[in-house]
Backbone as a printed PyTorch tensor [residue, N CA C, xyz], in Angstrom:
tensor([[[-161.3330, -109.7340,   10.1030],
         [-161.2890, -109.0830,    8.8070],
         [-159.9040, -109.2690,    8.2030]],

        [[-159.8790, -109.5070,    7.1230],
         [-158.7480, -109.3370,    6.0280],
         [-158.7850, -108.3100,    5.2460]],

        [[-157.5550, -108.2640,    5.2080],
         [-157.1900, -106.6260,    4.0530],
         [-155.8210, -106.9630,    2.9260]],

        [[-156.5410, -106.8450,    1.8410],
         [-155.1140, -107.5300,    0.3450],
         [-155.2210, -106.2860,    0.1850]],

        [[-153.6260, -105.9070,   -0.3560],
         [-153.5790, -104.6900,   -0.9310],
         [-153.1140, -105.1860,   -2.8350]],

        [[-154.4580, -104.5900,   -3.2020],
         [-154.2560, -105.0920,   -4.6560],
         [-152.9870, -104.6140,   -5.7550]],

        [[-152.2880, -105.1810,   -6.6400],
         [-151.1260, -104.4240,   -7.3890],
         [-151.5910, -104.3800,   -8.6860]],

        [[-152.7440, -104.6720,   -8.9290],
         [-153.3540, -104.5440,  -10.5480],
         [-154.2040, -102.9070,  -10.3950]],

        [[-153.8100, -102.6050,  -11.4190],
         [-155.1350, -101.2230,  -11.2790],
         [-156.4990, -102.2160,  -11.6860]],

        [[-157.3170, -101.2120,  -10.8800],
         [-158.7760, -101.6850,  -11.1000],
         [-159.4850, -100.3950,  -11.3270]],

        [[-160.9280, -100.5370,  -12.4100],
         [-161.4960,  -98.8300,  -12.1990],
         [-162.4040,  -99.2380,  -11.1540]],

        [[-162.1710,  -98.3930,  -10.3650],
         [-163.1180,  -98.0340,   -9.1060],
         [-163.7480,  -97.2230,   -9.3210]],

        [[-165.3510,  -96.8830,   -8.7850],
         [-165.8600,  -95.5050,   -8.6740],
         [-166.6230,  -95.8240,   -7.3690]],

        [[-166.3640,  -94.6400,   -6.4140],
         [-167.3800,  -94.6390,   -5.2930],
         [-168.2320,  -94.1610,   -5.3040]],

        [[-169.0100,  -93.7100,   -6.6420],
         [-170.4510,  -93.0580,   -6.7150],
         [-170.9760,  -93.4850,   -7.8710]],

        [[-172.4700,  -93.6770,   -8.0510],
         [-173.2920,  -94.1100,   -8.7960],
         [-173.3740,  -92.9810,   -9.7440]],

        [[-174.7800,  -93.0130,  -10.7110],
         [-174.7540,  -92.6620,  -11.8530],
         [-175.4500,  -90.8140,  -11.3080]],

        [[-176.5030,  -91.3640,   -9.6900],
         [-176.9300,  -89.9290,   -9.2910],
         [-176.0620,  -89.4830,   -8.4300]],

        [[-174.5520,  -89.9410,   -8.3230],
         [-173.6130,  -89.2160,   -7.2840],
         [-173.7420,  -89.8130,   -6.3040]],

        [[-174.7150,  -91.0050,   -5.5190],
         [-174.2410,  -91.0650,   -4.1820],
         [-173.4220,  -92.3080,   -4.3250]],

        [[-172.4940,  -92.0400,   -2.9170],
         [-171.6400,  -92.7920,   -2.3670],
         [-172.3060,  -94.4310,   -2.7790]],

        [[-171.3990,  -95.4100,   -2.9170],
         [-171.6020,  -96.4220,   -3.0980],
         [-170.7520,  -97.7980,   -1.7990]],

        [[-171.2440,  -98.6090,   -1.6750],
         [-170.8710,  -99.5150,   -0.8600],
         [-169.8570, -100.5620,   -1.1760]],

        [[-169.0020, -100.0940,   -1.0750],
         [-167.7120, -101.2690,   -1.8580],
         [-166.9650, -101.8710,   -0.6970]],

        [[-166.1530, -102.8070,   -1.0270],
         [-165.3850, -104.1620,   -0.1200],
         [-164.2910, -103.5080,   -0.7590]],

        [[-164.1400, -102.1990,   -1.1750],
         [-162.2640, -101.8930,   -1.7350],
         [-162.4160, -100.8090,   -0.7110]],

        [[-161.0750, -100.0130,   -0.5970],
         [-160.7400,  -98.7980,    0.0760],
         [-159.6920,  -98.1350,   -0.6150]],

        [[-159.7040,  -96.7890,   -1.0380],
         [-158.7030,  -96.4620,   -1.9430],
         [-157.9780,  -95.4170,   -0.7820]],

        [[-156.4590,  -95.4970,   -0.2670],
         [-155.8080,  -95.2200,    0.4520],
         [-155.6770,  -93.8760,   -0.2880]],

        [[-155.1040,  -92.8650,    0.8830],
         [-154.5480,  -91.3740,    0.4350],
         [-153.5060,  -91.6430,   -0.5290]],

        [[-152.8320,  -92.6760,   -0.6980],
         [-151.8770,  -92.7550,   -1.9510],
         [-152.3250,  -93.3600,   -3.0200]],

        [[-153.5790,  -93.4330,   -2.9040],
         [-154.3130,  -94.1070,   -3.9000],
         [-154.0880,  -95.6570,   -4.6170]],

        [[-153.0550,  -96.1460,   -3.2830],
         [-153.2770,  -97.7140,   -3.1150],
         [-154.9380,  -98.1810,   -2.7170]],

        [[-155.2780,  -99.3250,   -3.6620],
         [-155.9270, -100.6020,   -3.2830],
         [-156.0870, -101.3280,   -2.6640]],

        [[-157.2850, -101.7590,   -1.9400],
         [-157.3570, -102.5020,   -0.5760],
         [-157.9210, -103.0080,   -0.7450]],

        [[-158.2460, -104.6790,   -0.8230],
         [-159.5400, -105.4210,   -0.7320],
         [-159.6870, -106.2250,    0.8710]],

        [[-161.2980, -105.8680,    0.6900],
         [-161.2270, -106.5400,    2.3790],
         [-162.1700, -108.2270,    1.8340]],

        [[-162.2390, -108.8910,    3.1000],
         [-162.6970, -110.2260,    3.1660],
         [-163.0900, -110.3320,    4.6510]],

        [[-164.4090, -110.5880,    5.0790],
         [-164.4570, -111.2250,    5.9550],
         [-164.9540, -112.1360,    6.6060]],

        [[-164.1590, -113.6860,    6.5790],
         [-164.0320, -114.8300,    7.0480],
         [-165.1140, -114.9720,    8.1140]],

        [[-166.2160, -115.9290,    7.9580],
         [-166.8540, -116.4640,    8.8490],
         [-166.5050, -118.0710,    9.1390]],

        [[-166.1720, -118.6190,   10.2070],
         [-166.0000, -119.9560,   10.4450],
         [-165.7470, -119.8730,   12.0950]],

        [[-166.0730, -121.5170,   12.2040],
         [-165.7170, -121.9560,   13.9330],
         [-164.4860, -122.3880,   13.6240]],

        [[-163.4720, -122.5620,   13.1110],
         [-162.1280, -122.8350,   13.0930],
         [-161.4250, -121.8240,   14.0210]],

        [[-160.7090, -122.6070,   14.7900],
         [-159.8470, -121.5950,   15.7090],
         [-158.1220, -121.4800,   15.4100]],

        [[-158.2670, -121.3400,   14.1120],
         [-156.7720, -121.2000,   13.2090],
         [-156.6120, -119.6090,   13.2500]],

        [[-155.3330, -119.4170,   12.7410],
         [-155.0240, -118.2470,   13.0330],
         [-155.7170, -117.4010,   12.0200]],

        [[-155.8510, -116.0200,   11.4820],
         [-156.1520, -115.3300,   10.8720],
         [-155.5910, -115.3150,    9.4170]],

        [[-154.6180, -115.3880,    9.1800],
         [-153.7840, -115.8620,    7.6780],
         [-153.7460, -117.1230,    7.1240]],

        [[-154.1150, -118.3570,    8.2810],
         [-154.4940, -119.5460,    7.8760],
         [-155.9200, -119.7990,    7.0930]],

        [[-156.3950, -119.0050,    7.7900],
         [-157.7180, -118.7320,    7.6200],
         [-158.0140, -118.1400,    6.2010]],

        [[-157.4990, -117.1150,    5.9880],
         [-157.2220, -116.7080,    4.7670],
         [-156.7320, -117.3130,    3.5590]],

        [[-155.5790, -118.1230,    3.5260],
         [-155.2190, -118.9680,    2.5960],
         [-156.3260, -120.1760,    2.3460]],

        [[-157.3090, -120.7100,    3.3100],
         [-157.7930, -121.6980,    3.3330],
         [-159.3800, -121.5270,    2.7760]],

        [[-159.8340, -120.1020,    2.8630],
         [-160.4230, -119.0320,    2.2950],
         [-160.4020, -119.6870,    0.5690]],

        [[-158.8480, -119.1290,    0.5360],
         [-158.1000, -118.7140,   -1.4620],
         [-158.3300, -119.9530,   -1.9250]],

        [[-157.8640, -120.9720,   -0.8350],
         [-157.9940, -122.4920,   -1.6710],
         [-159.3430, -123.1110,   -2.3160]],

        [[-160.0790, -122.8160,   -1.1150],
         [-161.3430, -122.9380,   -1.2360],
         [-161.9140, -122.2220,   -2.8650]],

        [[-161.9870, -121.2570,   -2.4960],
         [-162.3610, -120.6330,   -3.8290],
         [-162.1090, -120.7760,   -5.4800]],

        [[-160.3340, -121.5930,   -5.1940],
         [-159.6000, -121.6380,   -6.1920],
         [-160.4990, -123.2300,   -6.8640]],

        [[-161.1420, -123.9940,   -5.8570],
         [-161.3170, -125.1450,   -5.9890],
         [-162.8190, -125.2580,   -6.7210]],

        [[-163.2540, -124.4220,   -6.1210],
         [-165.0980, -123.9490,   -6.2550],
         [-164.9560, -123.7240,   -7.6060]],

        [[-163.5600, -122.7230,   -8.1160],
         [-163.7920, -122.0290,  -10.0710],
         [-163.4220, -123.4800,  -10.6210]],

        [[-162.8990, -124.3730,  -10.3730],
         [-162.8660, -125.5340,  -11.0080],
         [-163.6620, -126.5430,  -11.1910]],

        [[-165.0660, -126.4130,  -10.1910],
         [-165.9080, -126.9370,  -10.1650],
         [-167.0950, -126.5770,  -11.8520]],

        [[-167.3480, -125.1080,  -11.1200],
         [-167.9400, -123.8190,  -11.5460],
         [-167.5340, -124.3630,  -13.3020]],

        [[-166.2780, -124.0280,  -13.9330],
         [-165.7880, -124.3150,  -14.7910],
         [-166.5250, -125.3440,  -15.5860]],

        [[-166.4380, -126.5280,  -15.0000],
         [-166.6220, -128.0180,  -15.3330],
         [-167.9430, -128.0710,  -15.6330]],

        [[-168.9300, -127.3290,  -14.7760],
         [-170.3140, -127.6470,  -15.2660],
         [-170.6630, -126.1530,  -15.8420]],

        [[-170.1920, -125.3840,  -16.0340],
         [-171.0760, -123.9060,  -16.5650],
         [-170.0960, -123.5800,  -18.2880]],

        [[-168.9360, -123.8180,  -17.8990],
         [-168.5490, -123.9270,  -19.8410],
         [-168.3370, -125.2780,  -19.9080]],

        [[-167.7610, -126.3440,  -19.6000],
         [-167.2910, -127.3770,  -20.1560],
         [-168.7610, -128.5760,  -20.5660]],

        [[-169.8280, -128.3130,  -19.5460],
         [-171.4540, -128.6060,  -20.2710],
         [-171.3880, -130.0020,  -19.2300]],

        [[-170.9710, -129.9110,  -17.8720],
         [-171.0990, -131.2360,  -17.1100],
         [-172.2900, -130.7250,  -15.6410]],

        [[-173.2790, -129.8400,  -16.3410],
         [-174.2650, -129.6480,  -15.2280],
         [-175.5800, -130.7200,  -15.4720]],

        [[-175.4080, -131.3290,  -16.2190],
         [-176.3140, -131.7900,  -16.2210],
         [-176.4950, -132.3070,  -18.1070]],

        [[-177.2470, -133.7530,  -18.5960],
         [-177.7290, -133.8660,  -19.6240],
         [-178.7310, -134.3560,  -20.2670]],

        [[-179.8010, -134.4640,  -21.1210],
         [-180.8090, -134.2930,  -21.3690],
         [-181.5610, -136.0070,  -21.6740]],

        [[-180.8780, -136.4300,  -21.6570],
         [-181.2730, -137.7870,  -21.6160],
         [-180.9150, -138.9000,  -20.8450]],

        [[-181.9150, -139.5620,  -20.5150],
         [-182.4040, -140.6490,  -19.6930],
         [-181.6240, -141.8840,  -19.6610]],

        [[-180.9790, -141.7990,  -20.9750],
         [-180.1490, -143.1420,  -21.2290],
         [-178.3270, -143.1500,  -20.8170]],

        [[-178.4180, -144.0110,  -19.6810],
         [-177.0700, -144.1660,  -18.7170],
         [-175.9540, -143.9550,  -19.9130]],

        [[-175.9330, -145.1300,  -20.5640],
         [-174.7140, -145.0590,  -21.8630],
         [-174.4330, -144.0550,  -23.0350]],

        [[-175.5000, -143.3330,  -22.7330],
         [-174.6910, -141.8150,  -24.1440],
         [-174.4520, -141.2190,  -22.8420]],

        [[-175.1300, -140.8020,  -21.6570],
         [-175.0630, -139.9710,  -20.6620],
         [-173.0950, -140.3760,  -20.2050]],

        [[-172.7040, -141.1710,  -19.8110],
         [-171.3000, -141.8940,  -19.6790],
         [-170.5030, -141.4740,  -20.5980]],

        [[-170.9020, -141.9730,  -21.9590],
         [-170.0930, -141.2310,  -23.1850],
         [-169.9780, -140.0880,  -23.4700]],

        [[-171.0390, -139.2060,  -23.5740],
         [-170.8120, -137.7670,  -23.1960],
         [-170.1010, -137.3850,  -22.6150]],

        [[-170.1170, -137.8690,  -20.6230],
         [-169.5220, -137.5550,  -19.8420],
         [-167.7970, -137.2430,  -20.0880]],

        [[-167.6710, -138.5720,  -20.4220],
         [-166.2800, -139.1080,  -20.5170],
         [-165.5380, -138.4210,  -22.2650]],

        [[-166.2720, -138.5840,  -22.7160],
         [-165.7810, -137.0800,  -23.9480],
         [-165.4910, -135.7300,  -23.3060]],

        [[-166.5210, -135.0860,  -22.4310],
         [-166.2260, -133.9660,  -22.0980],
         [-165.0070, -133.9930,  -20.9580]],

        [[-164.8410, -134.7500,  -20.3740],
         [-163.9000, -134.7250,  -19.5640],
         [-162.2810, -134.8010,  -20.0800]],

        [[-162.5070, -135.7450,  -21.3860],
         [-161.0370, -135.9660,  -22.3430],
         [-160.7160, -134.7280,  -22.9460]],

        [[-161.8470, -134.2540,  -23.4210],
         [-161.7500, -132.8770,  -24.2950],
         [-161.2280, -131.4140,  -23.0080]],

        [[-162.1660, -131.6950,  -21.8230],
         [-161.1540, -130.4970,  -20.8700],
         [-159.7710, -131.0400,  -20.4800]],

        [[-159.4000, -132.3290,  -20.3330],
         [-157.8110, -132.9780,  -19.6120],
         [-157.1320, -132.3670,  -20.7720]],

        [[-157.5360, -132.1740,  -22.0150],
         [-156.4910, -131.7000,  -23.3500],
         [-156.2100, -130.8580,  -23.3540]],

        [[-157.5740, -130.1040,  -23.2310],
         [-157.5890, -128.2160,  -23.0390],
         [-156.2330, -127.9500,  -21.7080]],

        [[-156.9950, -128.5700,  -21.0630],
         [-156.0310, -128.2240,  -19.3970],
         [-154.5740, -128.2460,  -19.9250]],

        [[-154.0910, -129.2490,  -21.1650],
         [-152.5130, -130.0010,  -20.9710],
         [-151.8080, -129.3860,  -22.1600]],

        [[-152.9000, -128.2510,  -22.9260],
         [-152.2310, -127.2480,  -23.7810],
         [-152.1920, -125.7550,  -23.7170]],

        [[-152.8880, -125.5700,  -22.3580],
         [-152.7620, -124.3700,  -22.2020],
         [-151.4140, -124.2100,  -20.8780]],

        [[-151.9230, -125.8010,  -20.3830],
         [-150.7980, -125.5460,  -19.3480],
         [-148.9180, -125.5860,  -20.3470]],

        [[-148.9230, -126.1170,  -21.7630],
         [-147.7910, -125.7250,  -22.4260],
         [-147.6060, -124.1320,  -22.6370]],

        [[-148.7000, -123.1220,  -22.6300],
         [-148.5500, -121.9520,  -22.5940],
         [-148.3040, -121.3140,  -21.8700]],

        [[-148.9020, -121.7130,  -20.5000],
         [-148.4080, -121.3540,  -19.2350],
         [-148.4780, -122.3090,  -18.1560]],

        [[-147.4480, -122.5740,  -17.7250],
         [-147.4990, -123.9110,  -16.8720],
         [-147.8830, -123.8580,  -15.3290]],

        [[-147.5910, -122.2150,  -15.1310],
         [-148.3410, -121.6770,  -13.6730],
         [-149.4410, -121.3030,  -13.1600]],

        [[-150.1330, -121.2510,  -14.1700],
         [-152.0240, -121.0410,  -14.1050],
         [-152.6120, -121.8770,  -14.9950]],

        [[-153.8020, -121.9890,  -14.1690],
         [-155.1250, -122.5990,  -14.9410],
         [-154.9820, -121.3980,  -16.1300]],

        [[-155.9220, -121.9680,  -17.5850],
         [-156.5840, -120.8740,  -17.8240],
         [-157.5930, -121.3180,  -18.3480]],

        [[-159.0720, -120.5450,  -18.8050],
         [-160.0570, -120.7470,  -19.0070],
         [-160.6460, -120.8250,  -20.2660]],

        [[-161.1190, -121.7920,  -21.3840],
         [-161.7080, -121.5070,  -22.6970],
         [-162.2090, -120.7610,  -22.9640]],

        [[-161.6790, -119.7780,  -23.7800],
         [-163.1020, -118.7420,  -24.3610],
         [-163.2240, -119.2640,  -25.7210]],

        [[-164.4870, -119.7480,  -26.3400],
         [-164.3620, -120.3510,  -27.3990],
         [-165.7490, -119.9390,  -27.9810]],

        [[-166.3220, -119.5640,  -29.1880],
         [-167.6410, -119.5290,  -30.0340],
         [-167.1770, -120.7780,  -31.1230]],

        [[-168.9280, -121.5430,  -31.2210],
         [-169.0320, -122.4380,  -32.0450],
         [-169.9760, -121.4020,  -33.1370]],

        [[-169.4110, -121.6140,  -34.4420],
         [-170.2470, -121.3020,  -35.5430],
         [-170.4700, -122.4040,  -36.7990]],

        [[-171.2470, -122.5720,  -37.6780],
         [-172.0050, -123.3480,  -38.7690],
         [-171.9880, -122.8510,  -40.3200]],

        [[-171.3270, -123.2000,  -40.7560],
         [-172.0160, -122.7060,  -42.0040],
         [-171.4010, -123.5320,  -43.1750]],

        [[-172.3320, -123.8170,  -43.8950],
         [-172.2770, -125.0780,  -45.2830],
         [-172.3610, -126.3510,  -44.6010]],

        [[-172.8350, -126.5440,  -43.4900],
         [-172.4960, -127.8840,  -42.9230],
         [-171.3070, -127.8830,  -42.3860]],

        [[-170.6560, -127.3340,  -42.1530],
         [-169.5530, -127.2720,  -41.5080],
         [-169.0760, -126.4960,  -39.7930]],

        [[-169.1140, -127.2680,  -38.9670],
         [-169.1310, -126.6310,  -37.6490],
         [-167.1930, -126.0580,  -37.2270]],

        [[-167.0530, -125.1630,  -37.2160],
         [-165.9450, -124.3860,  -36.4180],
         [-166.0580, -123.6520,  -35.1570]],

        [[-164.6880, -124.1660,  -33.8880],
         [-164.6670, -123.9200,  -33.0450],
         [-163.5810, -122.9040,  -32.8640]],

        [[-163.9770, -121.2820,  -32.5580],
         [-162.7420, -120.5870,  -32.6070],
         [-162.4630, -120.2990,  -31.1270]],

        [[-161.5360, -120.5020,  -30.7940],
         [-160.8240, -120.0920,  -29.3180],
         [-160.3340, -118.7000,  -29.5820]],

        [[-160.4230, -117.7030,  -28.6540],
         [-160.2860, -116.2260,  -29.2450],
         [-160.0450, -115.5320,  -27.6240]],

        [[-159.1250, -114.3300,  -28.2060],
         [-158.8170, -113.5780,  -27.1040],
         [-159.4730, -112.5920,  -26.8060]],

        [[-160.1210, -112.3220,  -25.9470],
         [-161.3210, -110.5670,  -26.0460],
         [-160.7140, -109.4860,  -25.1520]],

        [[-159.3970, -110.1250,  -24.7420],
         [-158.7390, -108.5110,  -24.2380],
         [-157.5100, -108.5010,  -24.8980]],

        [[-156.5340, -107.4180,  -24.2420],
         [-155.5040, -106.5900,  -24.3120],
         [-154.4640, -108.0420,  -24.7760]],

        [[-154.5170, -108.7070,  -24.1330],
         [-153.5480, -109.8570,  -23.7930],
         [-153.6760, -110.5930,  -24.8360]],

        [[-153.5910, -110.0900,  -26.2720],
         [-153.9910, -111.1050,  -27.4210],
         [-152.5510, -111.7320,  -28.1630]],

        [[-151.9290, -109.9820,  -27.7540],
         [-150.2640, -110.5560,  -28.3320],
         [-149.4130, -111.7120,  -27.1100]],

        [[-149.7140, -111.9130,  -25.7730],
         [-149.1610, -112.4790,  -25.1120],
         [-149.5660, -113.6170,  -25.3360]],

        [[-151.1810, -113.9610,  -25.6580],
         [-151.6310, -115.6340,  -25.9640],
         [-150.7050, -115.9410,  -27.6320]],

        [[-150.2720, -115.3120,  -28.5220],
         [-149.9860, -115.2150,  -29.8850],
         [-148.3260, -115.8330,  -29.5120]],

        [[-147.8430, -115.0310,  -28.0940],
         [-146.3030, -115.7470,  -27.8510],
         [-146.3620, -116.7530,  -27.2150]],

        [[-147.5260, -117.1760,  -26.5470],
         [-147.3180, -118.2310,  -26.1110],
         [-147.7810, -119.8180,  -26.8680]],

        [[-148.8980, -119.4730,  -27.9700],
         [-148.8880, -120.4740,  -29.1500],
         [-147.9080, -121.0150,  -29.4250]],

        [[-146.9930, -119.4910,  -30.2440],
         [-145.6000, -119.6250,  -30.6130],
         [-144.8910, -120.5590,  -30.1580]],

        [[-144.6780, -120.4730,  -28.6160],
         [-143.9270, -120.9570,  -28.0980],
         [-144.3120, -122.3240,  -28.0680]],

        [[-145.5310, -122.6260,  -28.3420],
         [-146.0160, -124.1460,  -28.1160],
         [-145.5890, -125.0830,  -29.5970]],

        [[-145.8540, -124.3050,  -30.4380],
         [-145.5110, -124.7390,  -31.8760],
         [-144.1360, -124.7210,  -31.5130]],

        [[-143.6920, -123.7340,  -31.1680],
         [-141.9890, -124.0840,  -31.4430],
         [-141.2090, -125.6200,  -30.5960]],

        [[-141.9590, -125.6100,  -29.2180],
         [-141.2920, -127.2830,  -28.7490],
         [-141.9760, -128.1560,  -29.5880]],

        [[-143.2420, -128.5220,  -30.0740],
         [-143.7050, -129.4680,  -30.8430],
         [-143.0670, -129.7000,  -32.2370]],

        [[-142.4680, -128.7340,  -32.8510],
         [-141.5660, -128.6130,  -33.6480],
         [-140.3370, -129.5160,  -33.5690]],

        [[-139.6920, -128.3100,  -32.5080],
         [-138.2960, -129.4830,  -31.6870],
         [-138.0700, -130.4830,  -30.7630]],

        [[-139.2340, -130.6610,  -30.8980],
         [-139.9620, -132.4630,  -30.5030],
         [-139.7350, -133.5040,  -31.2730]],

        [[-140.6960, -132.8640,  -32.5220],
         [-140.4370, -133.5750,  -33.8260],
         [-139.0530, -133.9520,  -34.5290]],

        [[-138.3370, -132.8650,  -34.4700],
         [-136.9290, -132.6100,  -34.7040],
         [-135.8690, -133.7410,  -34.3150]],

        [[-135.9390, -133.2330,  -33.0380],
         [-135.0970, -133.8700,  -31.6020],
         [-135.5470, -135.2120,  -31.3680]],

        [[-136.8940, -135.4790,  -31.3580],
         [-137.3840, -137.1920,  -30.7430],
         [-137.4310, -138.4760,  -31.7360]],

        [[-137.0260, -138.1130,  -32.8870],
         [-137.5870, -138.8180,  -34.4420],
         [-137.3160, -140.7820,  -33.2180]],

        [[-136.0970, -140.7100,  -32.2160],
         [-136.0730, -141.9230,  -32.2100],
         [-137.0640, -142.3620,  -31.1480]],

        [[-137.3250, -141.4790,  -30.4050],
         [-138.4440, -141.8660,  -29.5030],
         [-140.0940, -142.7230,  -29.7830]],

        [[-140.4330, -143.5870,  -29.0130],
         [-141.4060, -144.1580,  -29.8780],
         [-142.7980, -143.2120,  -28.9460]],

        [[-143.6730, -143.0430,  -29.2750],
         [-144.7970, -142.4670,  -28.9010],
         [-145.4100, -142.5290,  -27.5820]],

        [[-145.1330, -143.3290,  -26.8350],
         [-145.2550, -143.4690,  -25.1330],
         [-143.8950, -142.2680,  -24.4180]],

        [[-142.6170, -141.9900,  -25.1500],
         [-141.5520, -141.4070,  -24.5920],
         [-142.0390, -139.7370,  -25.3250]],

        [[-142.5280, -139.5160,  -26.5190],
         [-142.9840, -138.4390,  -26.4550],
         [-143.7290, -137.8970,  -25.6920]],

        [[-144.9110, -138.7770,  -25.6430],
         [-145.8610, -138.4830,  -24.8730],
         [-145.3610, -138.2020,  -23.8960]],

        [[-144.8240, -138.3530,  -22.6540],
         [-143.8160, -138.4080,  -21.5550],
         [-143.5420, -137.2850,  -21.5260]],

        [[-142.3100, -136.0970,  -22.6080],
         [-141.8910, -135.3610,  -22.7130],
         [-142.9920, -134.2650,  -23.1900]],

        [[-143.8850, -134.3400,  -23.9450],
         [-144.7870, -133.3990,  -23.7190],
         [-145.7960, -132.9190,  -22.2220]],

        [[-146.0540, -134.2610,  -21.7480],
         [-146.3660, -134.2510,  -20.3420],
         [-145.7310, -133.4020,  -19.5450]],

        [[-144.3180, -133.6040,  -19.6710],
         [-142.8010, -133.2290,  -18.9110],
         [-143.1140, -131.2690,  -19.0300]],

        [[-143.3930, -130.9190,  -20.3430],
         [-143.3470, -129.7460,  -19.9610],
         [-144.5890, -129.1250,  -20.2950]],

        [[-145.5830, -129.3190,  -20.4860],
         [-147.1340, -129.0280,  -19.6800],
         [-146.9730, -128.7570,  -18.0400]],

        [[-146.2920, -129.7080,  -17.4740],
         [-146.0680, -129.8100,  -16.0290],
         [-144.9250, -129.3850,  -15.2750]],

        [[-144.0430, -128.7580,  -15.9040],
         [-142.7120, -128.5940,  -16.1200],
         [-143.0380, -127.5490,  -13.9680]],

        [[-143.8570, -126.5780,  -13.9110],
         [-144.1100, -126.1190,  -12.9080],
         [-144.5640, -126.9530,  -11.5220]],

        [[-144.9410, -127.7940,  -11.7720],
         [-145.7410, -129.1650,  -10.8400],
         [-143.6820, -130.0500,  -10.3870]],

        [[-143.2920, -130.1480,  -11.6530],
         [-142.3350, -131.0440,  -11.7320],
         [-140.9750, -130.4350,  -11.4490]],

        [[-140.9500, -129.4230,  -11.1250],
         [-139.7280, -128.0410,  -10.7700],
         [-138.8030, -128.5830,  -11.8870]],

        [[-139.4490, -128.8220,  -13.2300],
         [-138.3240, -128.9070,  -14.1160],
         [-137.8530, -130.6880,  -14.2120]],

        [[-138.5380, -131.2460,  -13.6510],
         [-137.6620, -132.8440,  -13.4580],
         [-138.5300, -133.1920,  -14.9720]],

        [[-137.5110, -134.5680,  -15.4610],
         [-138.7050, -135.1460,  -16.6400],
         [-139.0340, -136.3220,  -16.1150]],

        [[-140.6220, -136.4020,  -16.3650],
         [-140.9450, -137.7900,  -16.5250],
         [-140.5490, -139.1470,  -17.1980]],

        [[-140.7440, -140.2730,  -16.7360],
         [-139.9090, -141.4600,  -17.1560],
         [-141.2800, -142.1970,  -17.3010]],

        [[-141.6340, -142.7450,  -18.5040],
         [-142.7410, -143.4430,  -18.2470],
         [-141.9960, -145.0550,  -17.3900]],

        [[-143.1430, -146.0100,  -17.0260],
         [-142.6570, -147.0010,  -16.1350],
         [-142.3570, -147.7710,  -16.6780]],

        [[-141.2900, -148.4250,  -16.4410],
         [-140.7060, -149.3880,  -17.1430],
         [-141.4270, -150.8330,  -17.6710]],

        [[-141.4060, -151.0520,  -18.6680],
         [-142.6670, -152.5380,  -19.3390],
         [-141.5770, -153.6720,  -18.8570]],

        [[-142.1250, -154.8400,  -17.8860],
         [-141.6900, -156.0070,  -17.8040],
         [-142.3070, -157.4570,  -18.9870]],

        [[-141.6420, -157.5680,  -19.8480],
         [-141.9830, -158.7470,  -20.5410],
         [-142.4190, -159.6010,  -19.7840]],

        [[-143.9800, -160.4620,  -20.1520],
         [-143.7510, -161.5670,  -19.1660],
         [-142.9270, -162.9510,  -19.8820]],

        [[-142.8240, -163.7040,  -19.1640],
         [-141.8590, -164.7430,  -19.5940],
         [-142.3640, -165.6520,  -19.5630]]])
């Protein structure tokens, strides 16, 4: 068994709507700390915390799967024909690598996930990306903050040609991956 002691409040209730006790995987301590339990089934004879991390990875890997085919629309598609089926594919995949490489400018230490509604009207299709919790002013600073390097991109790079921007936007999308180093795209050999 594993035991996380959680640091987010969560609402808990240990009783249903007629009062009885309910069956939960939390434990709320006499100090009214948070406990989540887990428990690991496998023939691996790793230690107990290995086990656990290998658990987190796992899981972390599964929501990226999960992701890819339940919002991004890669579970499956409706026609028979290999070459839109490919093109599709390969659209949806360009369209999440973008998503992935502008949210990671917002935050370069987590995934984060599209929340987006498509609406219609006059012939006209709009896609709004939208915040549905608390955290609306923190996505609003971190736009900010994205407009503001693309700004002093623009500013700062006027001599750069479009492979070295590109580079430097890369550079800090990844800036967490890259502990801060910048990318160099590879050097072009003329042939002769």
């Amino acid at each position: 068994m594993l035991r996380r002691g959680l640091a987010r409040d969560v609402a808990v209730s240990d009783r249903n709507e007629q009062g009885q006790q309910l069956l939960t995987f939390m434990d709320v301590g006499p100090d009214r700390e948070l406990w989540e339990y887990a428990a690991p089934v496998t023939s691996l004879d790793n230690e107990i915390l290995t086990l656990g991390q290998l658990y987190h990875d796992r899981a972390d890997c599964e929501n990226a799967f999960d992701e890819l085919k339940n919002q991004w629309g890669w579970s499956g598609f409706t026609t028979q024909d290999l070459t839109r089926c490919r093109l599709l594919a390969g659209t949806v995949a360009l369209i999440c690598n973008w998503w992935s490489l502008f949210v990671r400018l917002a935050d370069s230490e987590h995934h984060r996930e599209a929340i987006a509604r498509q609406t219609q009207h006059a012939g006209r299709v709009t896609l709004t990306v939208s915040s549905t919790h608390g955290a609306r002013d923190k996505a609003r600073r971190a736009y900010r903050r994205i407009v503001g390097f693309l700004a002093g991109l623009r500013k700062t790079a006027e001599q750069l040609d479009p492979l070295h921007r590109w580079y430097r936007i890369l550079s800090e999308a990844l800036r967490y991956f890259l502990n801060g180093r910048q990318l160099e795209p590879p050097i072009r050999l003329n042939p002769a």
